[in-house]
C-alpha positions in Angstrom: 0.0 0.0 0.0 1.5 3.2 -0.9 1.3 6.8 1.4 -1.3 9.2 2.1 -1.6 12.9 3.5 -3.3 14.7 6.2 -3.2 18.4 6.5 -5.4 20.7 8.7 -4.4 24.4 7.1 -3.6 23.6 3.7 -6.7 25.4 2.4 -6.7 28.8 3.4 -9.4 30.1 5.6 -10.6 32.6 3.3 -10.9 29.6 0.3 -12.6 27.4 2.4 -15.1 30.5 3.4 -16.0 30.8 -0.1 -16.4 27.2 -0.5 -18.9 26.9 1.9 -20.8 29.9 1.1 -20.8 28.4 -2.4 -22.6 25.1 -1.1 -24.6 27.0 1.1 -26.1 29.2 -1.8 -25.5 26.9 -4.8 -25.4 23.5 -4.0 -28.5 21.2 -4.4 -27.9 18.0 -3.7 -29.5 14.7 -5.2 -30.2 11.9 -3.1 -29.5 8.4 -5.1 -25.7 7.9 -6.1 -25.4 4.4 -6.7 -22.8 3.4 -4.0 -21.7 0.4 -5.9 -22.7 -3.0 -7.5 -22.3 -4.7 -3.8 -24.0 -2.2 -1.9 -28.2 -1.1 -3.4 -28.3 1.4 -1.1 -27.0 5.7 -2.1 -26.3 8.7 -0.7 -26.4 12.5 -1.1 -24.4 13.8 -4.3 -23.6 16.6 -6.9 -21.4 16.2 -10.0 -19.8 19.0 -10.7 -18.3 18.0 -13.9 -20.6 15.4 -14.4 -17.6 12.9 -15.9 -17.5 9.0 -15.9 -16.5 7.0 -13.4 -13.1 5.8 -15.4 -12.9 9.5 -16.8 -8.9 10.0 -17.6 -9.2 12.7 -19.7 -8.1 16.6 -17.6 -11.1 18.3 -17.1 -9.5 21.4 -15.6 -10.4 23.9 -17.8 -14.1 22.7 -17.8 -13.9 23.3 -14.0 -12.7 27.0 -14.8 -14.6 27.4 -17.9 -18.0 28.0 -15.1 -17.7 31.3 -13.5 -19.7 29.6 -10.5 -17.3 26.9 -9.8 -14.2 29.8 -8.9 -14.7 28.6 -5.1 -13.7 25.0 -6.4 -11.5 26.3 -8.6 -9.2 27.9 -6.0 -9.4 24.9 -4.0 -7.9 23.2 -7.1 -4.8 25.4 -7.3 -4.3 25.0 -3.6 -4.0 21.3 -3.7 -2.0 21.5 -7.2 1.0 23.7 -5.2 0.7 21.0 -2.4 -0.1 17.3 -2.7 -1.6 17.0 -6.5 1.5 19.1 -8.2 1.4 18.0 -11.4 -1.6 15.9 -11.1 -4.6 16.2 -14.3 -7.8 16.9 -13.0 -10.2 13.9 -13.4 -13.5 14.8 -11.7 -15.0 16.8 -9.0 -18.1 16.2 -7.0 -19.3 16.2 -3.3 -21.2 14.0 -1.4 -22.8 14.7 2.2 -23.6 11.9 4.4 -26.8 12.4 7.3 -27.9 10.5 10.0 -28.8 6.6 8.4 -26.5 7.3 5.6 -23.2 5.1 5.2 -20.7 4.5 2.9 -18.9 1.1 2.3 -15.8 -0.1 1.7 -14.4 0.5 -2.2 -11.4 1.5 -4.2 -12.0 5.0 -6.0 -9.8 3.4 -8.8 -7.5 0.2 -9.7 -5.0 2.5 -11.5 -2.1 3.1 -9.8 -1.8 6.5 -11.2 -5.1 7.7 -9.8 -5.9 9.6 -6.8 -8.0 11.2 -4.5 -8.3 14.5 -2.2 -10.8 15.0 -0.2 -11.8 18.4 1.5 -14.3 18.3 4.6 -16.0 21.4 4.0 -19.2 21.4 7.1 -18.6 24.7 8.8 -18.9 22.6 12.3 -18.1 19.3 13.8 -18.0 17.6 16.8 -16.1 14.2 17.4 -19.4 12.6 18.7 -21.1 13.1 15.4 -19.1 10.2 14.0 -19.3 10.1 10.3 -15.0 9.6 9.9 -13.4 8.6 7.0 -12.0 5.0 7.3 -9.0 3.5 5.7 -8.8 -0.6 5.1 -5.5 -2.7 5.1 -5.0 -5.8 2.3 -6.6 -7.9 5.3 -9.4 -5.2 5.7 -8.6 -4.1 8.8 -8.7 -0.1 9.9 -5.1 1.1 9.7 -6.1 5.1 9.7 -9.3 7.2 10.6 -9.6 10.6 9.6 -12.2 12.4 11.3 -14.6 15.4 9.1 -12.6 18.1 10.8 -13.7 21.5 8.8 -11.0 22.3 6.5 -9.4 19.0 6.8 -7.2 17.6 3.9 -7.1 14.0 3.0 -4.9 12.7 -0.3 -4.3 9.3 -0.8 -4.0 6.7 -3.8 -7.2 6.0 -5.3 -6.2 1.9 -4.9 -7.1 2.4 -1.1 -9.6 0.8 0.6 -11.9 3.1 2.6 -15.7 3.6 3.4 -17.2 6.9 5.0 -18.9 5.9 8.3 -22.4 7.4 9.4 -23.0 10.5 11.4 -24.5 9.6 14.6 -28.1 10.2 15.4 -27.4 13.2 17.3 -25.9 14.8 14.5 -27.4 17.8 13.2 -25.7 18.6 10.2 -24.6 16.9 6.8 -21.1 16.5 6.6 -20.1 17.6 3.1 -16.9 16.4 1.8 -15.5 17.7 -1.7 -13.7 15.5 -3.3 -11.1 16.0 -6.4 -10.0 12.6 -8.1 -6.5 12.9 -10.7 -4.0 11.3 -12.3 -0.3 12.0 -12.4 0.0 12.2 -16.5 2.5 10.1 -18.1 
């Protein structure tokens, strides 16, 4: 299994500001994103870019090409002079999990030259809300949780194992995570 990242002021404050009013104002999300062919059940969802699942073509300038999108634009950029440097845009969506809501265990890709970053953007959390971010050894075991800390970074090969757990009943919020999958080009 290859590394991952974790940063908790990569994005600066005034980015992830705008981020959030963007969802706030703009966002409408869609109940019903297939999680998978093992797993009937969905969750909340918005496709930015609305590109396929295998999509390997850079879809950066159709991020920038929508004057609404600037807020995930800038995000972009950010994570382009840290941990994606270099890396093609791929897609870029966001999925919010609530209270009966779970994720399950998948690989975001079987490429090794795929990735993932994900950006918790919920203006608040508490640890007893739940709702982390799991990582899965090769014998499925839990070798990292990252908990949906606002602003919190999370890059990692798109081979990985994870599943986003459920907020707890006495959550009451959505926790919004925006995610931006790429590929290092050859």
């Amino acid at each position: 299994m290859r590394a991952f990242a974790q940063f908790d002021s990569l994005v600066p404050p005034e980015q992830l500001h705008a981020a959030q009013r963007y969802f706030a104002t703009n966002v409408r999300w869609q109940y019903g994103w297939p999680q998978g062919t093992d797993d009937p059940l969905s969750h909340w969802n918005v496709d930015f870019l609305t590109a396929g699942l295998e999509n390997q073509e850079n879809l950066e300038d159709k991020l920038r090409d929508r004057p609404a999108f600037a807020p995930l634009a800038r995000i972009w950029d950010t994570m382009q002079e840290g941990p994606m440097h270099g890396h093609h845009l791929l897609r870029c969506y966001a999925n919010a999990h609530t209270y009966g809501v779970e994720g399950y265990q998948h690989r975001d890709s079987e490429r090794a030259d795929n990735y993932t970053v994900l950006i918790y953007l919920n203006p608040v959390w508490k640890t007893s809300w739940a709702g982390e971010l799991l990582f899965f050894d090769e014998t499925g075991d839990v070798f990292h949780a990252v908990s949906p800390k606002p602003g919190r970074v999370v890059a990692f090969p798109g081979e990985v194992r994870h599943a986003a757990r459920a907020v707890s009943r006495t959550c009451p919020a959505i926790r919004v995570s925006l995610v931006f999958k790429s590929r290092i080009p050859d």
